[in-house]
Each structure stands twice: as C-alpha cells, then as structure tokens.
N, C-alpha and C positions, 0 to 999 in steps of 0.2 A: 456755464456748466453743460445743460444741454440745448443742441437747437437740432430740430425737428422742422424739414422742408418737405412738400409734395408729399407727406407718408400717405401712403394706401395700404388697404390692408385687403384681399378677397380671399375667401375659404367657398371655392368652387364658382358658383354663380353669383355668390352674396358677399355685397358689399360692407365690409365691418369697418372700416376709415378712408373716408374721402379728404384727398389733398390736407390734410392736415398741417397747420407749420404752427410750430411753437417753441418759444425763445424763454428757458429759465437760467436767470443766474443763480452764482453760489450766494447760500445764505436765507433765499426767497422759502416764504411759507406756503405754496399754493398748494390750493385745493383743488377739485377736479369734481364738478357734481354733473349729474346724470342721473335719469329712470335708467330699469334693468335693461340693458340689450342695446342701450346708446354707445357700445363701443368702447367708455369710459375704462375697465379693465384692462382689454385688448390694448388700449394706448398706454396704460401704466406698465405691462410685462413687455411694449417694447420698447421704452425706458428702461425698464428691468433688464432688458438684452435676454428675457428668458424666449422671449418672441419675437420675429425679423417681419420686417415689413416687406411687402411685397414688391411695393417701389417707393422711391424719396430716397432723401439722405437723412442718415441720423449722426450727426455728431456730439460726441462726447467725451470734453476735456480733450479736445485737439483730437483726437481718435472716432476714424471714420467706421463706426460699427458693424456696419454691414459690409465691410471687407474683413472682418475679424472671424477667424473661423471659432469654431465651441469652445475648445480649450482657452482662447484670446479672451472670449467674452466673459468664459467663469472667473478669469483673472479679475475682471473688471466688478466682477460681482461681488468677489469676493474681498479686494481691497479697497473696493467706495462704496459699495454699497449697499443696502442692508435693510431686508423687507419683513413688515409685518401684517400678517395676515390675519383676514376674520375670524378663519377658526384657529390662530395660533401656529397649527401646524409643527407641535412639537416632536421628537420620537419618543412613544412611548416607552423603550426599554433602558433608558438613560436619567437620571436623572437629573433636576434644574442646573446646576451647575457642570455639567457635561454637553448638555443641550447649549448651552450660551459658550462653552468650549469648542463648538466644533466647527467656526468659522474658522478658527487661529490653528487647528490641524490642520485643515488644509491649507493655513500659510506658515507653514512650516515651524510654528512657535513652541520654543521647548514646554516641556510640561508643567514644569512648575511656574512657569511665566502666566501661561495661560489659566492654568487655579487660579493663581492669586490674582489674575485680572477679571476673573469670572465673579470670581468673591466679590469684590470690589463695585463692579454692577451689580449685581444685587445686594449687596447692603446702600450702594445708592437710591435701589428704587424698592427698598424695604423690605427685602425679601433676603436676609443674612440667616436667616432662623428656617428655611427652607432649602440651602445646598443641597442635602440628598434625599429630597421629596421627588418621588416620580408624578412626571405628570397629570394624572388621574388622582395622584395627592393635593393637588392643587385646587383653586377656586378659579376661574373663568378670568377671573382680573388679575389672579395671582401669575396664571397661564400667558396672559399678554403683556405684564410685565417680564417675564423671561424670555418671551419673542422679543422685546425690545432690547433689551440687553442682548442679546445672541446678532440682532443688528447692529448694533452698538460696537461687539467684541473686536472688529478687525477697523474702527472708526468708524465707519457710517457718514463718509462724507453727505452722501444723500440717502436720505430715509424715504422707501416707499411702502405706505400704509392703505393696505388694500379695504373698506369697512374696516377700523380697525376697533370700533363701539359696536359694530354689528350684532354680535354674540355677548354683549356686556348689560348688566343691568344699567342704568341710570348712575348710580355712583362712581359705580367702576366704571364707566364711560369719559363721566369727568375726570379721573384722575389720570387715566389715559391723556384724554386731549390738552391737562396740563404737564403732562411728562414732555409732549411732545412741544409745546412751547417754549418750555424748559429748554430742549435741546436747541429750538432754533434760534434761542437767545444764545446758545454757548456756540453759534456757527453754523450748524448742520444746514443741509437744504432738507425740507421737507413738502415731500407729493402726494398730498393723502387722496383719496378717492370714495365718495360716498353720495349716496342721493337723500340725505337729508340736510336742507338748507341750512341749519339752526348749528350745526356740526360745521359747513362749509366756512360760515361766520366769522368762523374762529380764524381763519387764516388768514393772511397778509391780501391773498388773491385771490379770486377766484372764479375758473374757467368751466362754463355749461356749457358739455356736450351733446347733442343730439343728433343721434343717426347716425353717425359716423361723423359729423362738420363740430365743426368749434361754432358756438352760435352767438358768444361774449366771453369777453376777458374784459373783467374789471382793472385791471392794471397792464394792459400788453407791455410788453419787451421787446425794442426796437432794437435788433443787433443786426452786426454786418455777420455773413458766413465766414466762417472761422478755420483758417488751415489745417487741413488734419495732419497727423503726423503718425508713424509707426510705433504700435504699442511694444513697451520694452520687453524681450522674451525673459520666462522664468529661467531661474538660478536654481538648478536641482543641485540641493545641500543634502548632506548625510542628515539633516536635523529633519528634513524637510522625509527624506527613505523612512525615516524608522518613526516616523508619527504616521507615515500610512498603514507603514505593515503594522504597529502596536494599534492603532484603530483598527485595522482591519481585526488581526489578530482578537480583540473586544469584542467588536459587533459581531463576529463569527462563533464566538462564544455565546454572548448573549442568544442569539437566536436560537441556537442547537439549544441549551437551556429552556427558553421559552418554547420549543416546540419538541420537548423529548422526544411521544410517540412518532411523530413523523422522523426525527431525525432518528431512533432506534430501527424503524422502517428500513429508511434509507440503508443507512449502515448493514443492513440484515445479509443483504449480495454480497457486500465487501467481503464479509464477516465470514461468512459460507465462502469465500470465491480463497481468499487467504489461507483458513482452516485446512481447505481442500489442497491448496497447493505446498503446503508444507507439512501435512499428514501423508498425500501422494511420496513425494520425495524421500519425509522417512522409512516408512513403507519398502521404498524400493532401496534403501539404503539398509536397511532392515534384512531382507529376502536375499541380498544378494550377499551379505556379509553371511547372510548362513547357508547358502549357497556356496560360497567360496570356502565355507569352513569346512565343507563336505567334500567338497572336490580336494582338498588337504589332505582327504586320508588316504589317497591314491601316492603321495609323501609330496613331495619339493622338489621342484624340477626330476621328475618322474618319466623314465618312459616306459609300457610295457606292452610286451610282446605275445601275442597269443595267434594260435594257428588256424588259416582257413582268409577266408576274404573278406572279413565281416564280423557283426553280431546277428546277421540275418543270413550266414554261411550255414544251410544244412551239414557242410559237409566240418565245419570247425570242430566239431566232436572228437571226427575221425582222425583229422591234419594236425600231429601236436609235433612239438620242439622236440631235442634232443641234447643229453650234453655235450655235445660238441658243439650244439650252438650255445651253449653256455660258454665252453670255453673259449671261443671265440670271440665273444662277445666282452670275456675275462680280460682278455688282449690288447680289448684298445685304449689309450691311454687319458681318453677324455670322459671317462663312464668312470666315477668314483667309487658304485661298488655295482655288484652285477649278483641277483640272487633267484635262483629256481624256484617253481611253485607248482604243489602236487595236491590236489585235493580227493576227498575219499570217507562217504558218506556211510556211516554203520551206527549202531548200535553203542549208547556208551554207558558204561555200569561200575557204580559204585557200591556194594554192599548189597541191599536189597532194590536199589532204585535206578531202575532203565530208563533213558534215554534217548530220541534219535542225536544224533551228533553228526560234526563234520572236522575228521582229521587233516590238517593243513600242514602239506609238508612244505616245510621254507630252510632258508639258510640262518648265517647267521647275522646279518644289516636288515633281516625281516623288520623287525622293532623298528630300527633307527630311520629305515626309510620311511615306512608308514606313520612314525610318532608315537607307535603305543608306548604305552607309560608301564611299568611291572610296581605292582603294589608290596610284592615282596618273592623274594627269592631270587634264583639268575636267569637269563637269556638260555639259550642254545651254545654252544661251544662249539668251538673248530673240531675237537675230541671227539664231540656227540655225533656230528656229518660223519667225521672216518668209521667211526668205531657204528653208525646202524643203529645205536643207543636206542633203549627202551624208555624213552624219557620224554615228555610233554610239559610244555609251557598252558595252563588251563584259562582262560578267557573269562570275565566277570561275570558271563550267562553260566557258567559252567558252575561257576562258586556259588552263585545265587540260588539254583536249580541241585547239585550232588550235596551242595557243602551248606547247607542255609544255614545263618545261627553261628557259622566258625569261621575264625579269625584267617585272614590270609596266611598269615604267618602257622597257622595250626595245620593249615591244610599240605602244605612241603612236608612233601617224601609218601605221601600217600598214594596206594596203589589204586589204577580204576583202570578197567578193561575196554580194550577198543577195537572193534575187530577180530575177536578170543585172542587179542595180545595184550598183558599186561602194561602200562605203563605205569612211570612213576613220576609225580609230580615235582616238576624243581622252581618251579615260577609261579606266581600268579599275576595277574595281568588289570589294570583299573577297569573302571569303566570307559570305553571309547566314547567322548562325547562329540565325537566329528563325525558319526554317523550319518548319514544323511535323514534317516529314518529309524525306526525302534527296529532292533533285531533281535529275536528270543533265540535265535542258534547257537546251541554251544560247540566250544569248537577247541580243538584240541593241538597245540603246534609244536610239531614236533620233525626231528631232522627230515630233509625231503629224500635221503639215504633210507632210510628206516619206512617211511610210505613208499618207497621203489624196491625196498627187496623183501619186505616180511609182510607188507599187504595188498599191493596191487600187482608185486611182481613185473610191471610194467618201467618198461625204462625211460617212458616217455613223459615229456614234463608237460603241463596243463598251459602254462604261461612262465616267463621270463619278466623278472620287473629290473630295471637298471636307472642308477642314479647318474645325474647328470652332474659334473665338477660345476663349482657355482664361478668357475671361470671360461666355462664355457657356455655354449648358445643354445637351448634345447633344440628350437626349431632344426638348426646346422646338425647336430649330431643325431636326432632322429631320422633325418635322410642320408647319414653316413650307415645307420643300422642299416635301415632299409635296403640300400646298397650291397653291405656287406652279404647280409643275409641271401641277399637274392644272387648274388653270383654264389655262395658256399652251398646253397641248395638246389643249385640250377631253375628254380621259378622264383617268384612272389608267392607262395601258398600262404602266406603269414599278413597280420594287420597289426598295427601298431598303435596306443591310444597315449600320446603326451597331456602329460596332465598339465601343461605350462600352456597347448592349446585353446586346450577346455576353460583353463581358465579366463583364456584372455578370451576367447569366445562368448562367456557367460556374462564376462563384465562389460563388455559390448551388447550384446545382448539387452542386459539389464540397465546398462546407460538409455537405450535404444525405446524401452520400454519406458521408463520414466518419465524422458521427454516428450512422449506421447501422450502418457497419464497425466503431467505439468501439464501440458497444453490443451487437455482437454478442462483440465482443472482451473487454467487461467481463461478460458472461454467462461468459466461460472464468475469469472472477475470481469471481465467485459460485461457482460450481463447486469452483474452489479452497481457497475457504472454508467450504462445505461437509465440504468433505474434513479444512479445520484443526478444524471443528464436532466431527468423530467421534475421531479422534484425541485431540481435547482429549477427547472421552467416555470414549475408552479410558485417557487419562492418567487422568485423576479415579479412575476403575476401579483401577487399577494402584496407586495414590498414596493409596487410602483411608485403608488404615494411616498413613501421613505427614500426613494429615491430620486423621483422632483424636489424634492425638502434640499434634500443634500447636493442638489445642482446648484438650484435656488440661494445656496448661502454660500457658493462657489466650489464643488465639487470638480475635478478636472472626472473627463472618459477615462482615463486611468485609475484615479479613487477609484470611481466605482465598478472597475474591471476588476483593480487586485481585490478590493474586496468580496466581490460574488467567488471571485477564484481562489483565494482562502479560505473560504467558506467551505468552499468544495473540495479541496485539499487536507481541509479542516475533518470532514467528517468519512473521506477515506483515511485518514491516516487514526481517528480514533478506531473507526471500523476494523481496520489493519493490526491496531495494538490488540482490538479486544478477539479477532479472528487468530495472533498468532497464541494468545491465553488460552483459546479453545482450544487452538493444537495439541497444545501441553498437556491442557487435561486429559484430551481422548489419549493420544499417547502413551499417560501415567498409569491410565483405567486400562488400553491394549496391554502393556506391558507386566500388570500385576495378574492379567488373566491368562495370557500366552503362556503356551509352554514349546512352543513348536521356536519361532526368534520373536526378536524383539525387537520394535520401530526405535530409527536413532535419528533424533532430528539434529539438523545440519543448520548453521550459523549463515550458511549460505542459503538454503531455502527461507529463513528467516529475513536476510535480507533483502532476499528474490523478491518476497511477498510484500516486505516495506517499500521498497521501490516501485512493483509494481502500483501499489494504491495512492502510490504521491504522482505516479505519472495517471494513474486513469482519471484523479480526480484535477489534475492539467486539461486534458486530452475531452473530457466531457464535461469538465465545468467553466472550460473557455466558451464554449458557445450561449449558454445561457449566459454567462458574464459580458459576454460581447453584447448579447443585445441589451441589458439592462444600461451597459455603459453608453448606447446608441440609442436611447431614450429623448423623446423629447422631451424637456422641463415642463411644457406646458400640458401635453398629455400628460405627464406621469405627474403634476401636481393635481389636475384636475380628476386622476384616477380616484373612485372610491373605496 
C-alpha cells in the first residue's frame, strides 16, 4: 500500500526527515513512536498526502504522489483514507452524525445514503443515542469515536491516527486502541503515531523515529518498487453539483446564524447600498411623472406661439400676434385646432367681496386642449366668440374664494363684475390638478372677442396655442409654423414653446439624472461589498482550522471556493432582500407624508438592486474564497 523511498522533508534550514524509506502493506498494524519534534507527525501527513515531501518518491497503491497535483491528492484522501486526530478535530456547528457525513459529500453520496451509513457507524461504536449532539455535547471519548467513524464513512482503506489517546482519559484510551484493532482485524491498515511505548505495543509493528531517520523497525518490509500508474480523474455527477451547493448552501447558513452581529454588520452596506438604489430610482420616477403631469397642462402635442425672441425678450410685452396669424395658422391642415389667448388683469366682484383676478380670453378647444375638466355647466360657444358675449367660464379659485360654501351647479348664471363689466356665469371648472404648483389666481374665461373689444380694446392677441393632429409629427409642424409665420410677418419677432419638446427634454433629463443618482447610489454598494470582501478575509482567518478539517477528509479547492462564495453571495443577497424591505418602508412612510408626488418604485430598480448584490457578493467574495480554497492543509490544520 505504501512505500516511501529517499523522503526528506526541509522547512528552510532545518532538517525535519532524512532519507527516509518505508514499505507498509495492506492490512499491517503499525505504529510510529517518537519524542516531540522527531519528525514522527511530519511523516504521517506525508502519508496523509496533507504534506509533500521535499525529495524521495512516495508511492501509493500504484500512484506516484508527488506528481498528483491538490485536487488528485484530496481524491486520495478522501476515498482511502481516513484520519484521526488528538484533538478530534470536529466542526463545531454540525452535529455527530453530519460530522461523520461529510466525507461522503464530498464523494458525491446521495443524502439519504449517507444518513443511513452515518447511523450505522455510530450505533457501531456506541454512539446511536447521540446523532444530533453537537460536539461540545459530547465527552472526549465520545468525540473520538465520531472522528473514527467520519474516517471510516468513505471506507478508510488506511487509517491514520495521529495521538489518538492523547486528549483521552485512561478508559477511553482503551477503548479507542480496541476500536482500532477491531478495524485491523476487519482489513483496514492502520498507522497510528504516538510516543508512548505501552500504546505502540498494541500494534503489529513498530517503527522509532528519531530526528528525522527511522532508528528500528521491528518488522521491516522488504518490497520491490512498485509502478506507478495514473490516478483516475473524477466523474462530475449532478449528485456530486448539488451535495456541494446544498453543503455549501448549510454551512453558509449555519455560520451567518452563529455569527448574527457580524453578519448584520456585514449586510449593513448592502442594505444601505440597495435601499439607496431603489429609493433613488423611485424618486426619480416619482419627480418626473409629476413633472410630466405638469408639462400636460400646456395640452398634448401642443404648440404655442407667443411674441418677441424669448422669455428673456424685453421687448415680448410689446411684439404680440394678430388675428390674421390666427387665421393663418386656421388654414393649415395638419394643426387640429388652433385657439387665441388674451389676458387681462382687474378687479373681480361678487356682491360685497373684491378680488384681484385674471380675465383669460380663449376660444372655444381652450378646455380640450389644456384637459380642464368643467364641474358643471357648458364650455364657450362658437355663438359666444361672434356675438362679444358677456359670459365667463369661472376657475375653482374663483368658486372657492367668491362662491365658498356653494355648490357648482348653484353658482350658473350668477353675475360678478370684471373690469366694470358684468359677466355671467355659464360653467364652472374642477380643480386643475396638473398644475405644476399651487395657484391661488382666480381667473375668469371668457370669449377672446369680448377681452378684445369691451376690455382691452386691443386687437392684439398675447399668445396662440395650436394643437397638433395625433397623426402628425410635433417636432415637423412646429418648424412648418415657424416658417409660415416668418415669411407672413416679414421677421421672426415670435418664439414658439412645443410641449412634445419639453417633454422629451425633461424625460431625458430626468433619465440623465437618475443614472447619476443610481451610480452614485451603487458606489454605496461597492462600498458595501467591500466591507462583505474583509469580513469574508476575517471569516477565512477565523475558519482556517475548519478548513484544513475539510481538506483533510478530502475537500477538493473547489468545495471550499463554492463554499466561501455562497457564503458571500449568501449574505448580500440576504442584505439585498432586507435593503429592498427598507425601500418599501421609506417609500410607504414618503408617500403618506408627500403632498407635492409620490415615489413609485419600479420592478426594475428591484431587480437592478437583486442582481447587483449577487454580482458584488461574486466580485468580492471570490478573492477571500480563492485564498481559503488555496490553503494549505497543513497550515490551516495547525491554525489555532
């Protein structure tokens, strides 16, 4: 089974095995005694394949060990061989029959295989009444019975027992060293190691070490060297994927469990980084839907026409429209409707209660283009334009403010003065909730006929608003006005505002800004994972020990990659569920207190933010996962 020619072992200047050769077959009982520091260890973990020798050959069962790279050797560990250790070396968050389970995950053994074969050893070595005792439940002998069975679970062609009475009282030492007789009567090889002689006894054989040299072998074994052959590669089975990921999956649980406050910690960046990025987005999905609701009441594909070069035009006051460019504008055949606009600021009085106001003279698509709504009564009439009518449509400032207390429908046909002109009221009008802002103005609309010849006398119109056919192009027929206009008036003295512009402007804009505000928002998610990056450093630190265990009983560098990396995937994606909970909340709590809009979170910033934390906890928790899986057994067993 094994032979051992020329090993050396050096760690810098110091010689830990000289020229060592040693020939065990299958079956043999030997022992291995030595004082501390005779090397005697160091020989057994390179048996173990947990440690390579510096020079010699090591063969094992035809397989030349030292051309077997990590993953080759775990193989070997994990299907022949099977170690028990002085202090047990169990994991603590698992309990006894899960600990003797977890050489047969890593050989791909379905689950319930591996229970029932777990049971099975321990009701063989007494221990059926202890399956879910955690470790620290246990008694020292009870403990090194479950190391034995855990070497046992994948066969244990060879058994090596490092002290394995060391940490045992007296009783429990014997029943140890007859377990292990036991086994070497049903086949096993067994290579125990220890420097008490009365111990060594026990065994078939037995070889004193000193200094590194073999100093006597009571039974040597004379063999010839033995051809080595190519270890067979593994067989990646689905049975084999999903005992890692559901281990993984476990031990990743467990741990966040056993270390709440630090894994709340952790998670705290996520949490914050997530919140942030889908509060942002609502936000801006929020502002900009009330933004756009506002730019609406300018109407729907809107274009309008006001005179001068500008809003910053001194001279726009002076520069106004005329109807001839109304009716010009009447004429073309891609403008659905086209309506004048005359404003005119006085005094308005109902009874005993004055007013300032603002008379607004319109046609009659005023309504329909802007969306006001009339709470009760009629619009303007074509009648009302010809005939100069004394008649006004009254605004919901105007109802709230002349009319408080009375019904819409109460207030039709009532006289109130505007101007020293009587009018009368035929409409009333709701509230505009597409305002952009509160407006306390009341305001009075009434034919632009009637503000052109009985109050301002002026024939000149303020602004032109024209709707645009919804089969035609806003952009394309705002530069047909502009055209038009400017050859009928011999200049440009006029500006033109599309509200199909504005709006695409704002929703750029507002895209524009979000992305910013995301990105700034996902930099707090970098950060956070950051933070899951060091953490996972300090886990791996902490966990060394747990992870020489789990080389040791044949862990492949991938075990313990996918596991560090679920781990970490693990605790952004909790952080990520309970950052997108926060969202909600602030949200629920923005939303009952706003009066201005309202944030609307988006299914898409939701998922932004779930993906985001399964990739940062990839992206930061491969590197700690890399190094633990780049471990060496022997450090990270000997880690404390």
């Amino acid at each position: 089974m094994i032979y051992l020619s020329g090993i050396c072992k050096t760690i810098g200047h110091m010689e830990i095995l000289k020229n060592v050769n040693l020939h065990i077959k299958k079956g043999e009982f030997v022992a291995i005694i030595g004082q501390s520091g005779s090397g005697k260890t160091s020989l057994l973990n390179i048996i173990g394949t947990l440690d390579e020798a510096s020079s010699g050959s090591y063969i094992f069962e035809h397989y030349e060990v030292h051309a077997l790279n990590k993953d080759e050797r775990a193989k070997l560990r994990r299907e022949k061989i099977g170690f028990i250790f002085q202090h047990y070396n169990l994991l603590s968050l698992l309990n006894a029959q899960e600990n003797v389970c977890l050489p047969a995950v890593y050989a791909g053994v379905p689950l319930e295989e591996r229970l029932k074969r777990a049971a099975k050893l321990l009701g063989d070595l007494e221990l059926a009444h202890k399956l879910d005792a955690k470790p620290n439940e246990l008694s020292g002998g009870q403990q090194q019975r479950v190391s034995i069975a855990r070497a046992l679970m994948n066969g244990g062609a060879l058994i090596l027992a490092d002290e394995p009475t060391g940490a045992l009282d007296s009783k429990s030492g014997i029943m140890v060293l007859e377990i292990l007789k036991e086994l070497n009567n049903k086949g096993h090889t067994i290579v125990l190691v220890t420097h008490d002689a009365k111990i060594a006894a026990q065994a078939q054989r037995v070889i004193e070490i000193k200094d590194g040299e073999i100093l006597s072998d009571s039974k040597e074994q004379k063999t010839s060297k033995q051809a080595a052959y190519a270890l067979p590669n593994d067989k990646k089975t689905y049975a084999l994927l999903k005992n890692q990921v559901f281990e993984c999956f476990k031990i990743a649980y467990s741990s966040i469990i056993a270390h709440k406050l630090r894994s709340v910690l952790t998670m705290l960046g996520i949490i914050i980084g997530i919140a942030s990025v889908v509060c942002v987005i609502a936000l801006g999905r929020g502002s900009q839907e009330q933004i756009l609701l506002s730019i609406s009441r300018l109407g729907t594909n809107t274009i309008e026409i006001r005179g001068g070069k500008g809003f910053g035009d001194m001279r726009s006051t002076r520069v106004k429209l005329n109807l001839s460019d109304l009716n010009t504008l009447r004429s073309l055949p891609y403008l659905e409707a086209v309506e004048a606009q005359a404003s005119f600021n006085a005094v308005v009085t109902f009874h005993n209660i004055s007013l300032n106001g603002s008379g607004e003279g319109v046609g009659i698509n005023e309504f329909n283009i802007k969306g006001m709504v009339l709470e009760a009564g009629r619009a303007l009439s074509i009648l009302d334009i010809k005939d100069s009518a004394n008649v006004a449509v009254l605004d919901h400032n105007g109802h709230e403010s002349l009319f408080k207390g009375m019904r819409a429908e109460d207030i039709l046909g009532s006289i109130v003065i505007f101007a020293h002109q009587p009018f009368r009221i035929i409409g009333v009008l709701q509230k505009n909730t597409k305002q952009p802002f509160e407006d306390s103005t009341i305001r009075l609309y009434m034919p632009y006929t009637t503000m052109m010849n009985k109050i301002t006398g002026d024939k000149k119109l303020n602004r032109i608003i024209a709707k645009v056919r919804d089969d035609a192009l806003p952009n394309v027929a705002e530069q047909a006005i502009i055209r038009i206009l400017e050859i009928k008036r011999g200049q440009r003295d006029f500006f033109t505002i599309n509200a199909d512009a504005i709006k695409q402007t704002i929703q750029a804009n507002t895209r524009t800004m979000t992305i910013l505000i995301t990105s700034i928002a996902l930099i707090a998610l970098i950060v956070g994972g950051i933070g899951v990056m060091n953490i996972m450093l300090v886990s791996v630190s902490e966990r060394t020990r747990e992870i020489g265990i789990r080389m040791a009983i044949g862990a492949r560098r991938e075990d313990i990659l996918i596991q560090f990396l679920i781990e970490a995937i693990m605790i952004c994606s909790i952080g990520a569920v309970l950052g997108v909970m926060l969202s909600f909340v602030i949200v629920f709590s923005f939303n009952i207190f706003s009066k201005d809009f309202l944030m609307i979170i988006s299914s898409g910033s939701i998922a932004l933010g779930l993906l985001s934390s399964v990739f940062i906890g990839i992206v930061f928790g491969f590197f700690p996962a890399k190094n633990a899986a780049n471990l060496n057994p022997i450090f990270a067993l000997s880690k404390e």
